[in-house]
N, C-alpha and C positions, 0 to 999 in steps of 0.2 A: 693474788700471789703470782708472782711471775715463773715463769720454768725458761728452763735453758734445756734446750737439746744441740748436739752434733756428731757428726759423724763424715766419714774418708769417703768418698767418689773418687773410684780407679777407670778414669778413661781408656777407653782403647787407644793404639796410636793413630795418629792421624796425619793423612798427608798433610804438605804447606799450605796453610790457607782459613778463612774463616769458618769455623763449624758450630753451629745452633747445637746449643747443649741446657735448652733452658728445660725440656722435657727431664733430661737426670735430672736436674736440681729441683724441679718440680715434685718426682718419683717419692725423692728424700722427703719432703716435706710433707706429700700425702701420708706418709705411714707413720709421723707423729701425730696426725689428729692437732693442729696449732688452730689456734685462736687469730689474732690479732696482735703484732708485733712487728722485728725485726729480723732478715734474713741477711746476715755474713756470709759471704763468697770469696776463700782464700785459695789462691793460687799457689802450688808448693815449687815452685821453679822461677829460672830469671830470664830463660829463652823464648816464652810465650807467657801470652795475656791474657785477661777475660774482659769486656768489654759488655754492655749493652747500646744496642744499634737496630736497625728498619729490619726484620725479618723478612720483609715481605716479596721486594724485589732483588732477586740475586745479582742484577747488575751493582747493586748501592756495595755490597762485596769486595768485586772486583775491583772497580773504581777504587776501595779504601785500599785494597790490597797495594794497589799500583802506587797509590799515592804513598804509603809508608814508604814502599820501594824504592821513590824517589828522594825520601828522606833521610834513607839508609841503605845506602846502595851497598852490593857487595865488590869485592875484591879493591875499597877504595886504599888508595895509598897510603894513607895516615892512621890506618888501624895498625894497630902494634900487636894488640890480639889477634893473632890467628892462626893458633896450633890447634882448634878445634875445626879446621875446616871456611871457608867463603859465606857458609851462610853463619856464624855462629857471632859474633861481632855484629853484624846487621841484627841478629834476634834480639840482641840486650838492649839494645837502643831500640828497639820497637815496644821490647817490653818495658821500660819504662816508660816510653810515651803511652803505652795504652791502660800498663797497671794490673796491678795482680789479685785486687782484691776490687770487690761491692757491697753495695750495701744495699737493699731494697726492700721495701716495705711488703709486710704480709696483711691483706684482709681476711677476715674469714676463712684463714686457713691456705689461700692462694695468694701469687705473688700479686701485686698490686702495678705491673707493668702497665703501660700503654699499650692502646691498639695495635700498631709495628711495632713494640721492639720485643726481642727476642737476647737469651745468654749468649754468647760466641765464647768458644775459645780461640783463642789465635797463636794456629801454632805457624810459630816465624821458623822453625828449621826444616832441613828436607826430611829427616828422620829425624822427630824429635821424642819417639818414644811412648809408652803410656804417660800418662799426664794425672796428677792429684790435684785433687779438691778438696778442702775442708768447708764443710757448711755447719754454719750455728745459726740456732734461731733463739729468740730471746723476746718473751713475749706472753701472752693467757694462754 
């Protein structure tokens, strides 16, 4: 028989930058007791992303950080967006590049990651507030 569970993850705010949030979505997952399945990781926003990526060394971070940066730089001249502030136009376009949602396999009740990688949230704005999660799992 398959089961479906889900449930809301209220993050704290966080400053700009990549933050390891694989232990919440973990936390979620211990306290159904799952099997073997699928883990859904929805993001409720369009200014930051959730990503999986190297846990391990916090330089790999930075480095991504820089490099969206450079992808979507702020105050450039051809945004037309930007009654919400310098960083808020650079967020959208990061958040679509990096995406709002994952998908990842459960074993045994745990995620089925690799050795480095780790959940990030990436919040692209200086103040971008608490941040929601929806997690489903779908699965024995």
């Amino acid at each position: 028989m398959i089961r479906t569970e889900q449930a809301e993850i209220l993050l704290p705010a966080m400053p700009r930058g990549l933050h390891l949030i694989t232990a919440a979505v973990e936390e979620v997952l211990r306290q159904w007791n799952t099997g073997s399945g699928v883990l859904h990781v929805f993001l409720k926003h369009t200014s930051a992303g959730i990503c999986i990526n190297e846990n391990y060394d916090p330089s790999v971070r930075h480095d991504l950080e820089r490099a969206l940066d450079l992808l979507a730089p702020e105050n450039a001249p051809y945004y037309t967006h930007t009654l919400e502030g310098p960083d808020d136009m650079p967020a959208h376009i990061k958040a679509m590049l990096s995406g709002v949602s994952l998908h990842i396999p459960v074993t045994d009740g745990r995620l089925n990651l690799g050795t480095w990688q780790g959940i990030y949230l990436c919040e692209f704005r200086n103040r971008g507030g608490r941040r929601k999660l929806v997690v489903t799992y779908t699965g024995k």
